[in-house]
N, C-alpha and C positions, 0 to 999 in steps of 0.2 A: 396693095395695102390701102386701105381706108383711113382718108384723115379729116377729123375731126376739130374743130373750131368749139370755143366754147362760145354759146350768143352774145351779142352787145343786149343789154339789157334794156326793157320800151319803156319800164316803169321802177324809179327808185323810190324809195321812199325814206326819210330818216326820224329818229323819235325826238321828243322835241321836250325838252328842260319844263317841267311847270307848264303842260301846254292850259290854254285857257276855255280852249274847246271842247268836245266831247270828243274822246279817245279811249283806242285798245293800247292798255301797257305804254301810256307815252305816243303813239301811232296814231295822228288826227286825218294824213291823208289817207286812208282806205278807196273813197273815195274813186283816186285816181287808176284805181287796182281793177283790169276790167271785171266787169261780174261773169259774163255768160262764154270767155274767151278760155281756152285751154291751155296751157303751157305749165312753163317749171320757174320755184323761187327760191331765190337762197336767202337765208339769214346769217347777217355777218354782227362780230361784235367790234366794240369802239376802237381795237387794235386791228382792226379790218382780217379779223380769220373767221372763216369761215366756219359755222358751227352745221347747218344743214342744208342741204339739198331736200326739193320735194316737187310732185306734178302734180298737177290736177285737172280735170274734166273742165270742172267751173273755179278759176282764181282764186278769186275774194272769198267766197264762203269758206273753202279751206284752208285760207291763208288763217280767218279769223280763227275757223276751228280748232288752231294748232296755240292760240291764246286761249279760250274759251275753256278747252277739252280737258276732261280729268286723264287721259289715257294718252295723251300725245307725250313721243319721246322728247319734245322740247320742257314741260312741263318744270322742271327744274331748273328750267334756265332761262324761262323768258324772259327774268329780267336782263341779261347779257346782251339780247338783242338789240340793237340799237341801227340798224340799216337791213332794209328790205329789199331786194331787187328781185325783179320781176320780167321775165322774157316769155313773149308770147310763140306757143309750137302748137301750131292747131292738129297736126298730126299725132295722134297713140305711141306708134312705135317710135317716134324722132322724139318724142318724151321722154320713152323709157330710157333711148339709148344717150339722150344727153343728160339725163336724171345720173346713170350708171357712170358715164364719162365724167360729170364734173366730182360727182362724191370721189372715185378715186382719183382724178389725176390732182385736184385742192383737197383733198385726205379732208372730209369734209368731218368734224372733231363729232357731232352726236349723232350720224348716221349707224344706222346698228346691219343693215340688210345692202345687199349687194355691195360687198366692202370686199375687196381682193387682196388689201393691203393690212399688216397687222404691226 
């Protein structure tokens, strides 16, 4: 049997009340989110549940993307976001499978795809 840990996360980030500097959605650390590293981020909301799971090649660009995008399933909700965390998996396949791993075993609430659970 294969066991699975979910990662300690390398980069949190939180949205910040009236921030005074230039921000995405409240989000002034971006920043801190590597750019060119590969891994998986989750967004949680201010009662700390989780709304999604996501990987990416390169971070920050599609963390932004997922603010920015007319077509991201977050779209509807980013204002709910209010905590970023960010754990870096330079590996592909240890993406997908911790991407897969955390949406179902934290029922991750606007993941739409690899959802086992109903």
């Amino acid at each position: 049997m294969i066991n699975i840990t979910i990662p300690t996360p390398d980069v949190t980030i939180e949205k910040q009340i009236s921030p005074e500097l230039s921000n995405i959605y409240g989000f002034t650390d971006f920043h801190l989110i590597p750019r060119d590293k590969g891994g998986i981020f989750m967004f949680y909301n201010k009662s700390k549940e989780l709304l999604f799971v996501g990987k990416a090649r390169k971070l920050r660009p599609r963390i932004k993307k997922h603010f920015e995008d007319s077509v991201s399933p977050m779209k509807p909700h980013r204002d709910e976001v209010t905590t970023i965390e960010v754990c870096i998996i330079e590996e592909p396949v240890d993406r997908e499978i911790y991407e897969t791993y955390i949406v179902n075993k934290l029922r991750a609430k606007h993941n739409v795809d690899k959802v086992f659970f109903k």
